[in-house]
N, C-alpha and C positions, 0 to 999 in steps of 0.2 A: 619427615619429609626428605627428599632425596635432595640431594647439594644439586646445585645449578650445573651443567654443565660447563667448563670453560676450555677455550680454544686457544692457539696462540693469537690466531687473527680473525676477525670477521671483515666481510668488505659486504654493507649493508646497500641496498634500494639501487641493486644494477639491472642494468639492459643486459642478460648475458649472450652472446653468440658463442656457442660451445665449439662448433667446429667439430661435434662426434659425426658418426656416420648419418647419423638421419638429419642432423644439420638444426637441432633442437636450440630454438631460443625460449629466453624466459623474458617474458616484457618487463617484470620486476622481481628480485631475488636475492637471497642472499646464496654467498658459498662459505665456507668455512674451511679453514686448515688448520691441520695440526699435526704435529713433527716432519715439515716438508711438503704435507701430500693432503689434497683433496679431499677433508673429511663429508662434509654435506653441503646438498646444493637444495634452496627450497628458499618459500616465501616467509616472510619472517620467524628465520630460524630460531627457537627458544637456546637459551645459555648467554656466553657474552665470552668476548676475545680479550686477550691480554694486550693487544690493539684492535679498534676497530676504524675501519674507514665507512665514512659515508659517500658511498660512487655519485649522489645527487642525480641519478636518473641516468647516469651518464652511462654507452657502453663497454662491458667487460668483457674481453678478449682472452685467449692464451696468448701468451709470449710469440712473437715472431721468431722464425727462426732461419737464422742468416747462414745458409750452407755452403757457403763457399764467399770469404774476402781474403784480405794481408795485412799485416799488422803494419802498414808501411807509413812512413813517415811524411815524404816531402807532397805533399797536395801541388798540386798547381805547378808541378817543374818536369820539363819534358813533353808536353802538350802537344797535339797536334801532329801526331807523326807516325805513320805507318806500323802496325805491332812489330814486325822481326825489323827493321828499325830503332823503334823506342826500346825492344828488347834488350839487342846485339852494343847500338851506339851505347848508349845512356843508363839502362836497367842495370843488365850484367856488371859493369862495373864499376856501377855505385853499389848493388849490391855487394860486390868482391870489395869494399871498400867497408862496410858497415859493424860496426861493433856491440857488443850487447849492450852501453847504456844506449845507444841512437833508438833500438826496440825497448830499453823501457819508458823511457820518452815517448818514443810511439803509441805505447802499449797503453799509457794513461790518457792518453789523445783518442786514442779510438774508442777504447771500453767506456769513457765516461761519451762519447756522441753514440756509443751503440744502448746505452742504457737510457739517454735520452728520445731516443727512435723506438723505445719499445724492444727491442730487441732482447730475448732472455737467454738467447742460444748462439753459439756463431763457429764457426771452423776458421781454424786460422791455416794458411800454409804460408810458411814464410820462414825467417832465418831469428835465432834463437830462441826457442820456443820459450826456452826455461824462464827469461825476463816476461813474457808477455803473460806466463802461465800463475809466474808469482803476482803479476800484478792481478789478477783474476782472482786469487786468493781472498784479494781486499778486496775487487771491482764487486766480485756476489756471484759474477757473470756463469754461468754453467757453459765451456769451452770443448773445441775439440781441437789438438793441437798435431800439427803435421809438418814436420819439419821438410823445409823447399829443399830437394837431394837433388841436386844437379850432378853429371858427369862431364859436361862437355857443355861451354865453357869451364873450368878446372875452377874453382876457387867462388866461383861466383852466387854459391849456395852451402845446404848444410851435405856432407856426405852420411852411407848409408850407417858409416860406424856414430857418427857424431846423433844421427838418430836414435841407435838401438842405445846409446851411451843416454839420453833424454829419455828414452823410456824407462831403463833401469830406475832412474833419478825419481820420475815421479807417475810409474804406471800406480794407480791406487791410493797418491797422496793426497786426495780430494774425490773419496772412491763416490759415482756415479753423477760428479758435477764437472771436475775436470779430467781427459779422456788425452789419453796419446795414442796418435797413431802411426803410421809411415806418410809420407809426402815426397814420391817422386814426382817432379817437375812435367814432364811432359815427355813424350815418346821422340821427338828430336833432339830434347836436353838429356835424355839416361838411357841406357843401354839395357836391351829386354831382357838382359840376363838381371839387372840390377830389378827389375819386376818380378821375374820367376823369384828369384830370391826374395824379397818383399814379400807373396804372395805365400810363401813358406813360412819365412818368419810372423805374418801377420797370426795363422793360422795357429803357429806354436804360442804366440801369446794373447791369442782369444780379441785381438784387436781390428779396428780395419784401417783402410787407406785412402790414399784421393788425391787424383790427377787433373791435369788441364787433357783435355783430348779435342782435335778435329775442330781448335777454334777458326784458321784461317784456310783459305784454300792454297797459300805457300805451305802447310805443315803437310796438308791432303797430298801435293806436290810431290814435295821431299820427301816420304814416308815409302811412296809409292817406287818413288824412284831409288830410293836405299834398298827397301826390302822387297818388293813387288804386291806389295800387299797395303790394304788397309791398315792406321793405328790400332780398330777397333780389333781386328782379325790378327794384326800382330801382337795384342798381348791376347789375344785367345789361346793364341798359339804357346806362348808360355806361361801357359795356368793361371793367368792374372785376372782373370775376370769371373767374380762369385758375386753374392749375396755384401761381404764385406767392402766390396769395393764402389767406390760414387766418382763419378766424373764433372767435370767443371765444361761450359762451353757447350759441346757437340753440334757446332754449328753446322758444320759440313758433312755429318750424319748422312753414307747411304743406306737405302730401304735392306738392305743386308745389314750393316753394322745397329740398325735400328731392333731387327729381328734380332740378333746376338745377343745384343745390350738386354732385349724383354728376356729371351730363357736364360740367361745366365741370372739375374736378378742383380744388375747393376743400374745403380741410381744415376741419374742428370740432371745436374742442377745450373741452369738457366742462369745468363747474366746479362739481360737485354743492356741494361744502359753501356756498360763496357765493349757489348759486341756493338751496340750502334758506332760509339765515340771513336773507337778503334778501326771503323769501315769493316770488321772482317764477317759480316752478314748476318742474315736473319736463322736463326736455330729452326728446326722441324716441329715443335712444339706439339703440333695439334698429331703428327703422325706416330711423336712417340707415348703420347697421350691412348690413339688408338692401339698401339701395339702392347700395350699394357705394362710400360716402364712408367719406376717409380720417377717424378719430378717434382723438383726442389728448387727454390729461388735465392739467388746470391746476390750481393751489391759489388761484388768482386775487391777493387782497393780503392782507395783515397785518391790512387793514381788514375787511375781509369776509369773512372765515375763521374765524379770523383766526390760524391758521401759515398754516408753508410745508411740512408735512408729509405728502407725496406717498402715506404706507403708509396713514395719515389719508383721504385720497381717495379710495384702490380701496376699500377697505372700504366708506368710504358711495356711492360709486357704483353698487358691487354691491349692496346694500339697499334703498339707495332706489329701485330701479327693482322688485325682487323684492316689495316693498311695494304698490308704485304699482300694479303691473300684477299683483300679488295670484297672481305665480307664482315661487317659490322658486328656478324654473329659469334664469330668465332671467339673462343676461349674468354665466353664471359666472368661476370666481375665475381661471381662466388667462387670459379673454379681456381681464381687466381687468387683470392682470397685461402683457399684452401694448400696451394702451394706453397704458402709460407708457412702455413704453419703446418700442419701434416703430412703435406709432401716433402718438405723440406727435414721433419720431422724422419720420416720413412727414411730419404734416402741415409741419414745416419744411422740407421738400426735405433732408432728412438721413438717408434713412433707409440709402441708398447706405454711410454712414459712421460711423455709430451704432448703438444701438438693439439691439443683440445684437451675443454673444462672437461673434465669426467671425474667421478667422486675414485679414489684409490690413487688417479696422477698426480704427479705431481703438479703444487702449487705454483707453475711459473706464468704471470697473470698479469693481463697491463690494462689500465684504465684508460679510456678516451675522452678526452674536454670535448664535447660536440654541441658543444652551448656557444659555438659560435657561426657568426655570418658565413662564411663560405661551407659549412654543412648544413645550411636550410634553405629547404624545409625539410626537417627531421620528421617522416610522417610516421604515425604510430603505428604498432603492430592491427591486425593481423597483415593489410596492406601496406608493410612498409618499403621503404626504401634506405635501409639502414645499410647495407651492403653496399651499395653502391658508391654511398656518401664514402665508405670508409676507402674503397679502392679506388675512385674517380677524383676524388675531393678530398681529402686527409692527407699529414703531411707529419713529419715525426716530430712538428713542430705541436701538435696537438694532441701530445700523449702525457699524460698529466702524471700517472701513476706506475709505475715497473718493480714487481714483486717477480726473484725467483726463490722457489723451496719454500715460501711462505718470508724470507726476510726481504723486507722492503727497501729496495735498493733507489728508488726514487718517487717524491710525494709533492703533488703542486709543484712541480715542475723541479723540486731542488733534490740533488744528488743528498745521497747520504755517505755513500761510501769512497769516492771519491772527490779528492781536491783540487776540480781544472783548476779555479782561480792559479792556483800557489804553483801550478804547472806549465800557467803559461808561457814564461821566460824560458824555461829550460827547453820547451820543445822548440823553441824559435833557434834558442844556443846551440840546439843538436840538429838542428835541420843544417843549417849554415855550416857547422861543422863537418857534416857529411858529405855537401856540396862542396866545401873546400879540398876535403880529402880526395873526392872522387871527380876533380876538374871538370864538373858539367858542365859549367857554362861555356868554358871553349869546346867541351864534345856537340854545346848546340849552335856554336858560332855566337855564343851574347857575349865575348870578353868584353870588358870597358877600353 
């Protein structure tokens, strides 16, 4: 008689929403992994896992994926204030102020609420990658890391050496779960030479990159009035815009930099709550939708959200456009559903390997509690409404289970791999300390 098959994991009696192309659900099913990846999807799979979960009816997801935040630290400081404002006053030089333990403090504050949200994928741009990227190591998190390369302000980020120097460090030391890439700041904050250069370098080392573009209409402004041209058309113009490159924002996106963005194959990844909270406007969403760019959803920072609550995202992404454009139709709840995950996916060049259940992807998989009051009535398949519930109603408070590569990074709701508890003095220690060092409180008028 043949040996039993056995798995590392089995996750038994789920609701699966795959999120592949035909949009295939299983009303009940098992999946199976083993060595990371997606071995078999089907109804009472024969064998048995070296753990199994019971999903209890519950629905099984891929992993969210968060393409565009910051590893930042101080939540709730600097609030309410104009972007090149909160940037120029407050940002910049608290950032020119920040050390690497301040981001590894950070770095266990976020990954453990991005693990709690479901989230099994995230891009970081921000300032010492290497602390955040070590703590990723433990977190399980599958990262893509982009060092914030400012020219101007001088000091107030990482520069392009202090990048290529992070890539050395650790291109391939966590090969196909943690990812470095470049991270120029934005077309006002670095000089397009520092892009053409970028867009060289990325190329020589098989990696990509990702910027802030066209969030305000002072950048549309400025941009224009420096170079005569569009941001989107000025790094055209210096080779910076391929396949490997993805954009944060694109609020102020014209029907020209929309058309660019679709034939070069550059991604956009969305960051409604940040662009509401910041005033600086509603993204084009549904047009670069039609023109057939890849689009991907971010929670952007701590700062400007201020979670990291991805279920948080579809919801106001889906409304604020329904509003905006005063049609309830527009960019319903499965499309925004699918932004997280395979659009979000795509714009990373990962979509090959994430982004939906499919047997050979990898195993990055999150379970949903939907056994509660504010997601019913959970109506059953064929006529369900199970989508809806997840993007209208669901909240990262209701994510029970977060497996990536098959290792279970969170179960009933408890962290495995990380220790908020034991972290949270020091993050309070290092917030305070940062604020000290970088005089915010009189940069906002609150001295005592």
């Amino acid at each position: 008689m043949a040996a039993e098959k056995e798995y590392d994991l089995i996750i038994r009696n789920g609701w699966l929403i795959t999120m592949d192309a035909a949009g295939t659900r299983y009303p009940s099913a098992d999946i199976a992994v083993e060595n990371g990846k997606i071995s078999a999807i089907g109804s009472s799979l024969p064998g048995s896992g070296k753990e199994e979960i019971d999903a209890k009816g519950n629905v099984v997801l891929p992993g969210l994926v968060d393409a565009h935040m910051h590893m930042t630290l101080l939540r709730g400081i600097g609030d309410d204030l104009p972007l090149m404002r909160w940037l120029y006053e407050v940002m910049f030089p608290k950032d020119a102020q920040i050390q690497a333990r301040h981001i590894h403090a950070a770095a266990i504050m976020n990954q453990a609420e991005l693990i709690r949200g479901g989230v099994t994928t995230f891009l970081d741009i921000f300032r010492f990658p290497s602390e955040s990227a070590a703590i990723a190591e433990q977190s399980g998190l599958r990262g893509v890391f982009c060092p914030q390369i400012i020219d101007e302000p001088a000091g107030a980020g990482e520069t392009l050496e202090s990048n290529l120097a992070f890539i050395e460090a650790w291109k391939d030391r966590v090969p196909e779960r943690l990812y470095t890439w470049f991270g120029p700041h934005a077309p006002y904050s670095n000089f397009p030479e520092t892009y053409a250069k970028i867009a060289e370098y990325a190329e020589h080392y098989d990696i990509g990159y990702h910027t802030h573009i066209c969030e305000t209409e002072d950048e549309v402004r400025q941009i224009k009035e420096k170079y005569g041209k569009s941001s989107v058309k000025l790094l055209d113009d210096v080779g910076a815009l391929n396949p490997r490159f993805s954009v944060a924002h694109g609020v102020h996106l014209s029907p020209e930099d929309i058309e660019l963005l679709a034939e070069r194959g550059v991604g956009v990844v969305h960051n409604p709550s940040s662009n509401m909270k910041l005033a600086s406007g509603v993204a084009p969403i549904p047009e670069l939708f039609a023109a057939g760019v890849k689009v991907g959803l971010g929670t952007d920072s701590n700062l400007s959200n201020n979670n990291l609550d991805m279920f948080e995202e579809m919801r106001i992404a889906a409304f604020l456009q329904k509003l905006y454009r005063k049609d309830p139709s527009v960019l319903p709840c499965e499309q925004v559903l699918r932004m997280a995950t395979m659009g979000s996916a795509s714009c990373l060049g990962m979509d090959h390997m994430i982004g939906s259940l499919e047997v050979g992807k990898r195993a990055d998989i999150i379970i949903m509690d939907m056994h509660q009051p504010h997601l019913y009535p959970l109506l059953p398949e064929p006529n369900t409404n199970v989508i809806e519930q997840l993007v209208y109603s669901a909240s990262a408070a209701d994510v029970w289970t977060t497996i990536v590569e098959g290792r279970v990074l969170m179960h009933e709701r408890q962290v495995r791999t990380l220790d908020w508890a034991a972290a949270q003095d020091l993050v309070v220690e290092m917030a305070q300390d940062l604020i000290s060092r970088s005089d915010i409180w009189r940069r906002l008028g609150r001295e005592a």
